[in-house]
C-alpha positions as CSV (number, residue, x, y, z in Angstrom):
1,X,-207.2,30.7,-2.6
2,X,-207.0,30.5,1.4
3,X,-205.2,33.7,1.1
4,X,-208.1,35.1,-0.3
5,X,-210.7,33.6,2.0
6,X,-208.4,35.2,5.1
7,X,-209.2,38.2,3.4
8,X,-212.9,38.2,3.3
9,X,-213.0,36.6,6.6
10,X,-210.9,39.6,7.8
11,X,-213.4,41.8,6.0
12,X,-216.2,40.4,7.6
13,X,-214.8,40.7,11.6
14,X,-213.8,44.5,10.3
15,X,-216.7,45.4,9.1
16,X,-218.9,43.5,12.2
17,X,-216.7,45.7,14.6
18,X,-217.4,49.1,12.3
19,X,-221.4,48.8,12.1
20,X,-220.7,47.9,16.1
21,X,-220.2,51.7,16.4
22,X,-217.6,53.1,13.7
23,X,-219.9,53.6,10.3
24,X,-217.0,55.5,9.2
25,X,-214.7,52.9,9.3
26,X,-217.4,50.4,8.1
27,X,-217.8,52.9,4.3
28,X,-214.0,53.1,4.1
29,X,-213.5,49.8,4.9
30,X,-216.4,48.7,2.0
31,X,-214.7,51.4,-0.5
32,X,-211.4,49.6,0.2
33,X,-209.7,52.9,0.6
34,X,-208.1,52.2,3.8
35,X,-209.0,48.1,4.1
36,X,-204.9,47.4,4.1
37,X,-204.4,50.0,7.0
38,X,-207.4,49.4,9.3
39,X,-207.7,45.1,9.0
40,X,-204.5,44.5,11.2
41,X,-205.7,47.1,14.1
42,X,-209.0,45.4,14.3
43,X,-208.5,41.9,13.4
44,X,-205.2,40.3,13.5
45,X,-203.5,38.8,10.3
46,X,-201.7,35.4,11.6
């Protein structure tokens, strides 16, 4: 279960930073395409 909150909470801060200025990002993020690949360049996973 904390697992799983880290990964919303990783979700969030990703998707904060896309609709900062990468919409792109933000709709791939959301479609979960490329969520694995883009969360540790943007927020780090401890």
């Amino acid at each position: 279960m904390k697992e799983l909150l880290k990964n919303f909470e990783n979700l969030w801060v990703s998707v904060a930073f896309a609709e900062a200025g990468e919409h792109e990002t933000s709709t791939e993020l959301l479609a979960g395409d490329a969520f694995d690949e883009e969360s540790p360049g943007i927020c780090p996973v401890v």
